[in-house]
Backbone bond lengths (Angstrom), bond angles and torsions (degrees), N, CA, C in turn:
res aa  C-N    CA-C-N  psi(-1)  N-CA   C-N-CA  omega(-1)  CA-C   N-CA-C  phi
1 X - - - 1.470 - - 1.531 110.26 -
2 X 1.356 104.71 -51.46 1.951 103.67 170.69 1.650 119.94 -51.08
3 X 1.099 89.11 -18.47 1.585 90.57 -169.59 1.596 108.31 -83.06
4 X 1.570 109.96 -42.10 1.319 121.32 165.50 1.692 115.90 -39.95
5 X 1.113 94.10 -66.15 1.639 103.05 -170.24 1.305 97.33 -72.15
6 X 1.499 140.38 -3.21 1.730 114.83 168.04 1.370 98.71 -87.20
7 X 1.313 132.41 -20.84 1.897 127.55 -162.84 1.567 67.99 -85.75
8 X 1.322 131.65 -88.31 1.543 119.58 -149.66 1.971 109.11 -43.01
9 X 1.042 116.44 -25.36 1.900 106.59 -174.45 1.524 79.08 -96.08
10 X 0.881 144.48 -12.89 1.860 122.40 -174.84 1.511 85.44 -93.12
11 X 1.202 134.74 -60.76 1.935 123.22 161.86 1.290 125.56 -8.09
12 X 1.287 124.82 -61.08 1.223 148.70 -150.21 1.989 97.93 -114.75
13 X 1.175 119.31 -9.14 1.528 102.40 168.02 1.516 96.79 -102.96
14 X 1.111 139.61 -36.66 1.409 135.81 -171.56 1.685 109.51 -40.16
15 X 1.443 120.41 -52.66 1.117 128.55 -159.54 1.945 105.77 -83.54
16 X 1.562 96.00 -13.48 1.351 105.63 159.98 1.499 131.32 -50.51
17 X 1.627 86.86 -65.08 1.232 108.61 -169.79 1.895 99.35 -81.71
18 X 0.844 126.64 -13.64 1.346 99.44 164.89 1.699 127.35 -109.40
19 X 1.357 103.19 17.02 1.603 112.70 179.16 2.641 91.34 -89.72
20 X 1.569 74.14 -45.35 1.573 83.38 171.87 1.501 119.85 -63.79
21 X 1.055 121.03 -31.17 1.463 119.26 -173.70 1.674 100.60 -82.09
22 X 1.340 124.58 -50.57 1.312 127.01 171.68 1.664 117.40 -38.45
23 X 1.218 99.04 -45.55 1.346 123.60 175.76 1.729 122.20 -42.51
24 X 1.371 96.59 -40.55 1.185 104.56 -155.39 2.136 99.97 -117.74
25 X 1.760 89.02 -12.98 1.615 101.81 150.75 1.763 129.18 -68.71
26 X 1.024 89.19 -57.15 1.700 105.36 179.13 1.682 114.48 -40.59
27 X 1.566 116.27 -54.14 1.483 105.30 -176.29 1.282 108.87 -77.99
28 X 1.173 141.71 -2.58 1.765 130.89 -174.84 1.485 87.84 -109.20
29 X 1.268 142.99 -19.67 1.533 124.36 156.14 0.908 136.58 -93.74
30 X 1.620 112.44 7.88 1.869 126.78 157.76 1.320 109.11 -92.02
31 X 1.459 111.28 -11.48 1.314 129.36 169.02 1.421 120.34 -69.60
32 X 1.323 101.14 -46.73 1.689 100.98 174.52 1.281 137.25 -112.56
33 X 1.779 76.87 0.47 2.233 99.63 149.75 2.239 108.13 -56.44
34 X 1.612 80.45 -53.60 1.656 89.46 -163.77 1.821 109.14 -56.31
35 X 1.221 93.11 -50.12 1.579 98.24 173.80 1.582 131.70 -59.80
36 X 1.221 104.97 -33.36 1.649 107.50 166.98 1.464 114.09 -84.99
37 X 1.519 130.96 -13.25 1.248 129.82 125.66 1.409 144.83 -21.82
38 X 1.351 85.99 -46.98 1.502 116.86 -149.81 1.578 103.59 -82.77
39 X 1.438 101.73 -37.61 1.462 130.44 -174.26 1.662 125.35 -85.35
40 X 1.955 106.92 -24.12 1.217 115.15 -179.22 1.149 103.34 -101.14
């Protein structure tokens, strides 16, 4: 039964961690959209 419920919470953190990682991608590359903009 433990084993069950770690594949199901290792399921359910994956999609965590990559809605979060995107998250924290997105403003430093609208960041250096704006700036090489910013610059030409």
């Amino acid at each position: 039964l433990s084993n069950t419920l770690h594949a199901v919470q290792v399921l359910l953190t994956l999609p965590v961690i990559k809605l979060s990682y995107r998250a924290d991608l997105l403003p430093s590359l609208s960041d250096l959209g704006m700036s090489e903009w910013l610059e030409a």
